[in-house]
C-alpha positions as CSV (number, residue, x, y, z in Angstrom):
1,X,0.0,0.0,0.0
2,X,1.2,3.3,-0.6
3,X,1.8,6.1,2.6
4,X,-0.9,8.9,2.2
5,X,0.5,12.8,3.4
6,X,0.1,13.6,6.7
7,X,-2.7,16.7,5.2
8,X,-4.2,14.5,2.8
9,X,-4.8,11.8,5.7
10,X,-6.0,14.7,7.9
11,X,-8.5,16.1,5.3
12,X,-9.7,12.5,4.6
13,X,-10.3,11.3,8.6
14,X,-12.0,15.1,8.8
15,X,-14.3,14.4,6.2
16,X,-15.2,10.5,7.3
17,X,-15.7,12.3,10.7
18,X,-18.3,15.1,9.3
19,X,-20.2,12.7,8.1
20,X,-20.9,10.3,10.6
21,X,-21.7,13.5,13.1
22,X,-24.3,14.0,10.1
23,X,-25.5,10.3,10.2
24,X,-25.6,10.4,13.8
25,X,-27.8,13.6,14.0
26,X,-30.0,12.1,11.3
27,X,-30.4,8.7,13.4
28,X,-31.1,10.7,16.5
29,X,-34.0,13.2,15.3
30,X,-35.8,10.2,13.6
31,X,-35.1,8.0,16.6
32,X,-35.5,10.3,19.5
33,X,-36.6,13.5,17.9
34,X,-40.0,11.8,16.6
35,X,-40.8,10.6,20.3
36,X,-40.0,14.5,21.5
37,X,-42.5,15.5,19.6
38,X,-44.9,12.4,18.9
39,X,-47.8,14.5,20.0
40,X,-47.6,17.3,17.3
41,X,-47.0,14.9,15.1
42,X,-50.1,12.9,16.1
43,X,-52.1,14.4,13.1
44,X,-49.7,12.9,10.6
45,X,-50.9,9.2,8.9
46,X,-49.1,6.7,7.3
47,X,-50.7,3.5,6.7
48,X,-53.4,3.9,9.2
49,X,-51.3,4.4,12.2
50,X,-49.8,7.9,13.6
51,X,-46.9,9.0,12.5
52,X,-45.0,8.8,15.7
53,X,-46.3,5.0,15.7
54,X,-44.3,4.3,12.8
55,X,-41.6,5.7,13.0
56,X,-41.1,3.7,16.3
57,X,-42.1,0.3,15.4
58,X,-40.8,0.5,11.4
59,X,-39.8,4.1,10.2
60,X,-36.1,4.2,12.4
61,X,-35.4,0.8,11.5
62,X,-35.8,1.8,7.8
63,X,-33.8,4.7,8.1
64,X,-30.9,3.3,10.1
65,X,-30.9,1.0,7.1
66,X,-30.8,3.3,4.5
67,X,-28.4,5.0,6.6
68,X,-26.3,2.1,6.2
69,X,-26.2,2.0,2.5
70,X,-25.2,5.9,2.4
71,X,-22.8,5.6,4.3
72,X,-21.5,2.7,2.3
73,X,-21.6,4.5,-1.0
74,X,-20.1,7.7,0.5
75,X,-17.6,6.0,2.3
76,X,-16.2,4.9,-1.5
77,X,-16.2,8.0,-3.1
78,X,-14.3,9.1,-0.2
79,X,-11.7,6.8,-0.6
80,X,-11.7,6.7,-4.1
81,X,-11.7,10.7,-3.9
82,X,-8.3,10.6,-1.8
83,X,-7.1,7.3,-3.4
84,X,-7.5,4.7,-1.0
85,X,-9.6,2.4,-3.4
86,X,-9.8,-1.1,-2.3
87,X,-10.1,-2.1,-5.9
88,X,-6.5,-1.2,-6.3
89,X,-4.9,-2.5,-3.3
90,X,-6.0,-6.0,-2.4
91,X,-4.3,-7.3,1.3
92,X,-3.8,-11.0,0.5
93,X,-3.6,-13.6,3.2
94,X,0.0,-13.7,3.1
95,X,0.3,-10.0,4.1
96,X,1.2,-9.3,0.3
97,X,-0.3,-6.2,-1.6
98,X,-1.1,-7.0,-5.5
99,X,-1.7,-3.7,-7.4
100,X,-4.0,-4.0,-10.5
């Protein structure tokens, strides 16, 4: 594998930081910012129950998921972005690094 600047390395871990504070923040207002304020949002429907219902029993599930797959994809173009591409470098079992 090939050594990455100290600043490049910097900027990268500062920008996979941002965004899980951003993922983080997302999974808390739909986690705990829907029960905050399940009664204002007690008018809301989807699929028959209350909006704050849903987002309880299904909705956070769902959107931790999601989250998941984000993350996944944005974690690639980060690495691709600041060429750490796991396409390129592949760790064999021997402790080898094969470049392609």
């Amino acid at each position: 594998m090939k050594k990455i600047d100290k600043a490049v390395a910097d900027q990268y871990f500062r920008e996979k930081t941002r965004n899980m504070f951003i993922y983080l923040g997302i999974w808390f207002l739909v986690s705990f910012g829907v029960v905050f304020f399940a009664e204002s949002f007690s008018e809301i429907s989807i699929g028959g129950f209350p909006f704050h219902y849903f987002m309880g029993a299904q909705g956070a599930i769902i959107t931790f998921i999601v989250l998941l797959f984000v993350n996944a994809k944005v974690s690639d173009s980060i690495d691709k972005k600041y060429g750490i591409d796991e396409g390129k470098n592949i760790q064999m079992s021997a402790g080898k690094t094969v470049d392609h």
